[in-house]
C-alpha distance (Angstrom), angle and dihedral (degrees) to the residues before:
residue distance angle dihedral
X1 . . .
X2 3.93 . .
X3 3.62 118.8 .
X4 3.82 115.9 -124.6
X5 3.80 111.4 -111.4
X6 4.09 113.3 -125.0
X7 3.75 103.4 -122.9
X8 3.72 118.4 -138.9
X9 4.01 108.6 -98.7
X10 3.77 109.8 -135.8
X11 3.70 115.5 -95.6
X12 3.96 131.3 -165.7
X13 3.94 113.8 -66.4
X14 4.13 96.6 -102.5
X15 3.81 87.3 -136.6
X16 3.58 98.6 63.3
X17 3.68 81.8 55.3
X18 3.43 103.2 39.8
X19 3.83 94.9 71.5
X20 3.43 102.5 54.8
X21 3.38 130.7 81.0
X22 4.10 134.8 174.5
X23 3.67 92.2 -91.3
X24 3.96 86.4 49.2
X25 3.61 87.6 59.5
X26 3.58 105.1 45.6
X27 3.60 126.7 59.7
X28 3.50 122.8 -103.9
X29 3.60 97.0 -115.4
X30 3.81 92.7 46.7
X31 4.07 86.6 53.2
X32 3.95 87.7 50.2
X33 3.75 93.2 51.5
X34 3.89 93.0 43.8
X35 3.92 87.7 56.9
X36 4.04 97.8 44.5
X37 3.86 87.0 51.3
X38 3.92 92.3 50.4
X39 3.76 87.6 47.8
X40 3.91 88.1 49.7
X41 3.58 90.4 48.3
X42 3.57 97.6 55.6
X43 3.77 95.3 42.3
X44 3.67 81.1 54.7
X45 3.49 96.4 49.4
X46 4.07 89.0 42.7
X47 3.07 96.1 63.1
X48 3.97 104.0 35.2
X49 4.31 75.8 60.4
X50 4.02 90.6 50.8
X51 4.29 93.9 50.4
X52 4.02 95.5 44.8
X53 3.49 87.3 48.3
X54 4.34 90.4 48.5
X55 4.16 88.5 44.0
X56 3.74 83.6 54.8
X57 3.32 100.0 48.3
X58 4.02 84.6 49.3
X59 3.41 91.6 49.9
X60 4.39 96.7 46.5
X61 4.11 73.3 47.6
X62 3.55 96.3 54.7
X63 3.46 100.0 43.9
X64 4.07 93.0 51.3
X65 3.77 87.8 55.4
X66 3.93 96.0 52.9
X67 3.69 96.9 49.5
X68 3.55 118.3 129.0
X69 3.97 124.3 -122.8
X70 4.19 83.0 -106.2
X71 3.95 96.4 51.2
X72 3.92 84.9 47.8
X73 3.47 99.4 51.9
X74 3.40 85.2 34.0
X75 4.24 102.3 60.7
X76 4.12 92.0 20.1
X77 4.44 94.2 42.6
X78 3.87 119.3 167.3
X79 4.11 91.2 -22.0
X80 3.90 94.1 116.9
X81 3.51 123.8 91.6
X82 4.01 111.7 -93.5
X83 4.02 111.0 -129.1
């Protein structure tokens, strides 16, 4: 017995396809306002990156200052100069 050959279904012409692209397919203005959100986005995200680093810094600061005599001596030992 002969096995039945699948025949090809019928796909989308390429060249309709070919021609378009994303910016094709969406409006202008809706390609503008896609952009100025991803720029806000990032600003946003910039600058949430820039204040976690400052609170840390405030924090690293913080602790430094409230350090007892022991923890000092402890982290910092016999580095200073002796008089």
């Amino acid at each position: 017995m002969a096995k039945k050959r699948r025949q090809p279904t019928s796909s989308p012409k390429k060249t309709e396809q070919e021609g378009l692209t994303l910016s094709d397919a969406l409006g202008d203005d809706i390609l503008e306002k896609l952009k100025a959100a991803k720029k806000e986005l990032s600003v946003a995200e910039q600058e949430k990156e820039e204040k976690r680093q400052e609170q840390l810094r405030r924090e690293r600061k913080e602790r430094e200052k409230n350090k007892s005599f022991e923890e000092l001596l402890e982290e910092y030992g016999d580095v200073g100069s002796k008089y």
